[in-house]
C-alpha positions as CSV (number, residue, x, y, z in Angstrom):
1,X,89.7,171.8,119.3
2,X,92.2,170.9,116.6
3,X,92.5,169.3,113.6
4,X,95.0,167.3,111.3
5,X,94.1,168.6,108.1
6,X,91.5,167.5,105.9
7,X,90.7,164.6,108.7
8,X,88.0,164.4,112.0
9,X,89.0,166.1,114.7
10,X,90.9,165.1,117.2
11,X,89.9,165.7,120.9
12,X,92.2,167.2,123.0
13,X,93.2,165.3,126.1
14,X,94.7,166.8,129.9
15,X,98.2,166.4,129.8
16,X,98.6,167.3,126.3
17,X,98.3,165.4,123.0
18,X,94.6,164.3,121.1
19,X,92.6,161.5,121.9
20,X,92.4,159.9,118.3
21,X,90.9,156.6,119.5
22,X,87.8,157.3,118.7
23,X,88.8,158.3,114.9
24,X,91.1,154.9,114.4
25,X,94.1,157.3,114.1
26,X,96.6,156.1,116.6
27,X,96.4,155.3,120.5
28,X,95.5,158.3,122.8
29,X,98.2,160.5,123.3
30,X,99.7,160.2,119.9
31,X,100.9,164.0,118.8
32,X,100.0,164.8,115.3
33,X,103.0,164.7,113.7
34,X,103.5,161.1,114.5
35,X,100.1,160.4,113.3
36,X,100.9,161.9,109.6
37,X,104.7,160.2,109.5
38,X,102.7,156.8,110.3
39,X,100.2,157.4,107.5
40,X,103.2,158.3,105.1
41,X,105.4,155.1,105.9
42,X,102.0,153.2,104.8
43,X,102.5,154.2,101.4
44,X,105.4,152.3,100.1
45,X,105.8,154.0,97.1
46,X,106.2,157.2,97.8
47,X,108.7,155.7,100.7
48,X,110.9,154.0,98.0
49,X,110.4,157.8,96.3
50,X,111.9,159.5,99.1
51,X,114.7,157.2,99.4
52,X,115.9,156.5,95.3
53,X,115.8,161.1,95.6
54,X,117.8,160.8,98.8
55,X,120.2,158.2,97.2
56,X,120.5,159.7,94.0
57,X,121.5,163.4,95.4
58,X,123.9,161.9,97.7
59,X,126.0,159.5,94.6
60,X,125.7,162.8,92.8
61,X,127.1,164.7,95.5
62,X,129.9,162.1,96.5
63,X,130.9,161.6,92.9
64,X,132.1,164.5,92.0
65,X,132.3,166.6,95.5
66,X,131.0,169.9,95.9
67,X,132.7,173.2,96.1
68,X,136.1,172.5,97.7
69,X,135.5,169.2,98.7
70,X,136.5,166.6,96.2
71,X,135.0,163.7,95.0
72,X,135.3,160.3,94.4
73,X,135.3,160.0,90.6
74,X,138.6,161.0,88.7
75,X,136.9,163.2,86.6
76,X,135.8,166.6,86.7
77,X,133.2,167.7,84.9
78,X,135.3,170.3,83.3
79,X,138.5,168.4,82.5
80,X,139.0,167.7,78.7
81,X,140.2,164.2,77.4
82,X,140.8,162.3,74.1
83,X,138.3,160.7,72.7
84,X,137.6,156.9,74.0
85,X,136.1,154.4,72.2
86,X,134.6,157.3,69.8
87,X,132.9,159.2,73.0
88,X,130.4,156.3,73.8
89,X,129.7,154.9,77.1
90,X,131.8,152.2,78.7
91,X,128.8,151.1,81.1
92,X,128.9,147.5,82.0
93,X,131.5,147.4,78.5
94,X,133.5,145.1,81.4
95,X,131.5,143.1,83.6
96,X,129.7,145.2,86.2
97,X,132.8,147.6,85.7
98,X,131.8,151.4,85.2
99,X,134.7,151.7,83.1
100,X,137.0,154.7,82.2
101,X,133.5,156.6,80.6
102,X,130.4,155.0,81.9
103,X,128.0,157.7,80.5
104,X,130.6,158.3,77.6
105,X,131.8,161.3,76.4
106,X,130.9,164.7,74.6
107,X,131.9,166.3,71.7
108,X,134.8,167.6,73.3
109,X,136.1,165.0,75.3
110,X,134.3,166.1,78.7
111,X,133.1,162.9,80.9
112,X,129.8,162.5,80.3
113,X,129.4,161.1,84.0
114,X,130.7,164.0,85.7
115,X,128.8,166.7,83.9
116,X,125.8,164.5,84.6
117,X,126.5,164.4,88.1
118,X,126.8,168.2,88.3
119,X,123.5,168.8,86.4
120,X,121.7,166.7,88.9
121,X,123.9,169.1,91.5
122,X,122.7,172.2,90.1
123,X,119.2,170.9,89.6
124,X,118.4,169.5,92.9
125,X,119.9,173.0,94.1
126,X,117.3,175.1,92.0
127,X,114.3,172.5,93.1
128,X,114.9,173.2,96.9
129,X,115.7,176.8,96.6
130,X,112.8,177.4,94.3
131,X,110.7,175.5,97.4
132,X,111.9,177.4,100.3
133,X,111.9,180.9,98.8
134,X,108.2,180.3,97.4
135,X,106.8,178.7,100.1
136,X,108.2,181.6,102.8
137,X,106.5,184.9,100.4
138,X,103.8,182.3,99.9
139,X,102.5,181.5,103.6
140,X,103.9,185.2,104.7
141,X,101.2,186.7,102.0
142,X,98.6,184.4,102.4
143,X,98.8,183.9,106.1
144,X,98.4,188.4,106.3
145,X,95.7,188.1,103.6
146,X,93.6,185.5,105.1
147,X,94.0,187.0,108.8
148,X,93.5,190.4,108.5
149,X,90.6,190.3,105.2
150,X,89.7,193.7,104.5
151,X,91.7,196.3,102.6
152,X,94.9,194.2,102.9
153,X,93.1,191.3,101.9
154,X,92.0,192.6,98.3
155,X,95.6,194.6,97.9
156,X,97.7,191.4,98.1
157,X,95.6,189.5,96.1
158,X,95.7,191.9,93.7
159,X,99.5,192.3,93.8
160,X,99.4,188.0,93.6
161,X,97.3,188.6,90.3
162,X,100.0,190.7,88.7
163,X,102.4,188.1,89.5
164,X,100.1,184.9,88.2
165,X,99.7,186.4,84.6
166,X,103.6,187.4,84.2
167,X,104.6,183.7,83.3
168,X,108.0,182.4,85.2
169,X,109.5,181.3,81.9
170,X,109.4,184.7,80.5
171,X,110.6,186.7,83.3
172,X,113.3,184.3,83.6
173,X,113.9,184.5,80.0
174,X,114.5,188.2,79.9
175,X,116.5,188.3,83.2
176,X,118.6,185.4,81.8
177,X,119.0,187.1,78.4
178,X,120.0,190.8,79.6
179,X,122.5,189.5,82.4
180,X,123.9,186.7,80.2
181,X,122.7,183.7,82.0
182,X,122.7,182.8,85.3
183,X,124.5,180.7,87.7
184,X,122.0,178.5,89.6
185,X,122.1,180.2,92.6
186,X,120.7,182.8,90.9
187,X,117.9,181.4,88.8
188,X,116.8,179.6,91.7
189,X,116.1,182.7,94.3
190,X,114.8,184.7,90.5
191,X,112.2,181.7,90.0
192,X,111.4,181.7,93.8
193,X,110.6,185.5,93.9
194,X,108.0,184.8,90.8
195,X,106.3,180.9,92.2
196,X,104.7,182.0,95.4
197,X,101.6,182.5,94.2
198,X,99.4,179.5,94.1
199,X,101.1,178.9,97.9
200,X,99.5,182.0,99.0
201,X,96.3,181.5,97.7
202,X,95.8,178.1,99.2
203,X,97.2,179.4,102.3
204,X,95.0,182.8,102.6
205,X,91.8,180.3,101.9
206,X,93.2,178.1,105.1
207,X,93.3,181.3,106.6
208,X,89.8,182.2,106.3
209,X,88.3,179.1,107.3
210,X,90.6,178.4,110.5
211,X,90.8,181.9,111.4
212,X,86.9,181.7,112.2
213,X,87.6,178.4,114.8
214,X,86.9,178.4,118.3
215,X,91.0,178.2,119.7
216,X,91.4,180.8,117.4
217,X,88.7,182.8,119.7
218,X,90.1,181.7,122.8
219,X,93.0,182.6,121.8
220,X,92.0,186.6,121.2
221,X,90.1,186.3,124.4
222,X,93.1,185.1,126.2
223,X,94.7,188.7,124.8
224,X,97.4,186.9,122.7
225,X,99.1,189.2,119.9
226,X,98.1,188.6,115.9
227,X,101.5,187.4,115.6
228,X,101.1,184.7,118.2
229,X,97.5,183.6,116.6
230,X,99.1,183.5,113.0
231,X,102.1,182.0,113.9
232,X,101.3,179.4,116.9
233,X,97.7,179.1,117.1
234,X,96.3,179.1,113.0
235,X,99.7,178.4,111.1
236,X,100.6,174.7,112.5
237,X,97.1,173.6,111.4
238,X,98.0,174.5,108.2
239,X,100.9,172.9,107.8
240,X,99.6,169.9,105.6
241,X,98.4,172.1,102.7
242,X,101.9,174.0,102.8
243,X,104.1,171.1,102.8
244,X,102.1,169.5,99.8
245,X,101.9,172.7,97.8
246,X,105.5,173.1,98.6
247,X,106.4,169.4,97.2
248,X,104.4,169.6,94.1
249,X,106.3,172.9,93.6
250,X,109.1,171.5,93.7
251,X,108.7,169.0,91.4
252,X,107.4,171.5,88.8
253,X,111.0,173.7,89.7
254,X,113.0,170.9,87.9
255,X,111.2,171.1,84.9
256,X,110.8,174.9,84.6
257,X,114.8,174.9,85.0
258,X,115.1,172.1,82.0
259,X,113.2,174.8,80.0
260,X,115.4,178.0,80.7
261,X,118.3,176.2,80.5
262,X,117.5,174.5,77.2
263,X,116.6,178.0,75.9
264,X,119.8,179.0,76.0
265,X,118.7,181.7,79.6
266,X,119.5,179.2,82.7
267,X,122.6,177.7,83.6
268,X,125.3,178.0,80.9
269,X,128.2,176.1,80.7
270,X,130.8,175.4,81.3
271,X,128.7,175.0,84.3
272,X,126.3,172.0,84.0
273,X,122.7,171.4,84.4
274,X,120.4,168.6,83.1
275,X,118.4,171.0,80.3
276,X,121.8,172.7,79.1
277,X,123.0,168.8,78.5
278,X,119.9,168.2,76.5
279,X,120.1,171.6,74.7
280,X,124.0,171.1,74.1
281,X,123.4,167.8,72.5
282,X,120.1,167.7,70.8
283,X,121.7,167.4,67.3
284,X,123.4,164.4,68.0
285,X,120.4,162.6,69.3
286,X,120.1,160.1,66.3
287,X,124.1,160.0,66.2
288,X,125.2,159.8,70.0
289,X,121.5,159.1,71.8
290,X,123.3,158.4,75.2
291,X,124.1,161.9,75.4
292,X,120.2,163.1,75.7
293,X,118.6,159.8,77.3
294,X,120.8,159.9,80.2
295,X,120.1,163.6,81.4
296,X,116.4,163.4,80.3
297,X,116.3,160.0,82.5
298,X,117.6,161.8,85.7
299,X,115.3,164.8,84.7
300,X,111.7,162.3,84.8
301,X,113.6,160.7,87.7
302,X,113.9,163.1,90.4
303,X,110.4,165.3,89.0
304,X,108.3,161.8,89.5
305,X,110.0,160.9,92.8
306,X,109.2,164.0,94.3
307,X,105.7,163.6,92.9
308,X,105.7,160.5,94.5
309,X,106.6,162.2,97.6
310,X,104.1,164.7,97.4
311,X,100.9,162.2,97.1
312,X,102.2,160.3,99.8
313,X,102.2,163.8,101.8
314,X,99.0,164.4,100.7
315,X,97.5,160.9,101.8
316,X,99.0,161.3,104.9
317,X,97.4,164.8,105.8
318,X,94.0,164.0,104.4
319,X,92.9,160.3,105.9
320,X,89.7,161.0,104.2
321,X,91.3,160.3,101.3
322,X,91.2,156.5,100.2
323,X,93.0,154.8,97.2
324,X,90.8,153.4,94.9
325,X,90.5,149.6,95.6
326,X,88.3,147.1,93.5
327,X,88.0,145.1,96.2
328,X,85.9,147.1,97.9
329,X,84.0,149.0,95.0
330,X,82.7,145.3,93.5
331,X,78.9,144.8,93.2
332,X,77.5,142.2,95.4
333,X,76.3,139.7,94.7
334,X,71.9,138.8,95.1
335,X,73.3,136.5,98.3
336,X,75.1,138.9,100.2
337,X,72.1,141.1,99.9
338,X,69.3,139.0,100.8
339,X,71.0,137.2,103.2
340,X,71.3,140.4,105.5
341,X,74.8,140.1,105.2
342,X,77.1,143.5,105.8
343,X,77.9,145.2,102.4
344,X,81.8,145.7,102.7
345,X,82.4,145.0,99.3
346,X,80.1,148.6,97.9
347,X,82.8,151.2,99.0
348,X,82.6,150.7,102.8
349,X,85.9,149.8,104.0
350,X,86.0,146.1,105.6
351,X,86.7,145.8,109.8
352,X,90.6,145.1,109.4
353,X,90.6,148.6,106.2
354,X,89.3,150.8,109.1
């Protein structure tokens, strides 16, 4: 038998596929994954989310090209200028015109709109590297933790307890300060190696509990390899809490980025990221605001999008889980319940909720 996660289970049918009508998941037949991408285009927001992240990387990506490609704007965000219109931003200035400067310009004459651009670049970069390098040592430890138990058990968790009072702002701090910052290649595999942690534990406690299920059984009985239990049998059925952990992560990567680079150990310029923009240009916040507001804008931008994206995950992997809805958590009223009326307005969903 198998399970989406955190829902009822699903019964499995000849010819392959679950029978979910008797759980009001889908029609018979329906594979899993097409269950949870159903659930997930139900929750409009966190659709919109995905989209306004998908958008925004791609404009940042097109505007100012990446690597040898070129882009579309005619600035780069290391080509000095003279000062226009005293630095500030020539947004809408003309219409619905973007202007020679829409985001203005810094101290230096630098488009403010192209180093924006590239911070967004360079922060989207450390998000998604941060997520795949965490959640591989992640599922890797906890998936041999939870399996195995024993001796191996207690000597990786005890290895993940090392890492989970060693903060990832300090040991980026110090590997920032003694190489002289880093480029965000770099800061994104160092902050990878050191944000595994809570993805192994929630894995290794998967682990225990699936590890203990009947295909899992049939499986050893059917003399398959550990390998081929972990991997194919246990690790698919664990997918939901992985690819949540893995989006909250990532939302967290942006903001643990902001704070190296506005120490001074992250990205340094004249490279561009969205905290060495806000650390640059914190003195002139009550002289030149535009140039903090805009990179702190992009900053709770892409970290609540992905947040977005991660309940929506969540929502979609757990079917249990219900929004809160006054509608149906009202009192009834002394008619509905002497009238032997159903009670769908207590907490129990109403025919056309199920």
């Amino acid at each position: 038998m198998s399970t989406i996660q955190g829902g009822s289970p699903l019964e499995p049918r000849v010819g392959g596929g679950f029978d979910t009508s008797s759980t009001g998941a889908g029609p018979a037949g329906e594979s899993q994954g097409r269950i949870v991408f159903r659930r997930f285009l139900r929750n409009r927001v966190s659709v919109v989310a995905f989209f306004l992240y998908l958008a925004l990387v791609v404009f940042a990506v097109s505007a100012i090209g990446l690597g040898p490609i070129p882009g579309w704007w005619h600035y780069g965000y290391t080509e000095l200028g003279p000062q226009v219109n005293q630095g500030e931003p020539t947004l809408f200035a003309n219409g619905l015109t973007f202007g020679d400067h829409p985001f203005g310009q810094d101290r230096i004459g630098r488009d403010y709109f192209a180093l924006t651009m590239r911070g967004i670049q360079n922060s989207v970069l450390v998000m998604l590297v941060i997520g795949i390098f965490a959640t591989i040592l992640g599922v890797v430890v906890g998936a041999i933790a939870g399996y195995f138990r024993g001796w191996v058990d207690a000597a990786l968790m005890r290895i993940t307890d090392i890492f989970i009072v060693i903060p990832a702002l300090v040991i980026g701090a110090v590997v920032g300060k003694t190489s002289n910052g880093l480029g965000a290649p770099g800061l994104a595999i160092l902050l990878g190696l050191v944000s595994w942690m809570i993805i192994a534990r929630l894995v290794r406690g998967e682990f225990l509990t699936l590890r203990e299920r009947e295909f899992v059984e049939a499986a050893r009985v059917a003399g398959a390899s550990d390998a081929r239990i972990i991997f194919r049998h246990i690790l698919p059925n664990a997918v939901g809490v992985i690819i949540v952990s893995s989006t909250l992560l990532i939302a967290s990567a942006i903001l643990l980025e902001t704070a190296l680079s506005y120490l001074g150990y992250g990205i340094k310029s004249p490279d561009s990221s969205l905290g060495l923009l806000i650390s640059l240009n914190q003195s002139a916040f009550s002289t030149r605001p535009w140039l903090f507001w805009w990179p702190a804008s992009f900053i709770v931008i892409l970290a609540l999008c992905v947040n977005f994206v991660g309940d929506g995950l969540r929502d979609a992997f757990d079917p249990q889980q219900r929004r809160f809805s006054p509608r149906r958590t009202r009192e009834p009223d002394d008619a509905q319940l002497f009238a032997g009326q159903p009670l769908t307005g207590v907490g129990l969903p109403s025919e056309g909720e199920r």
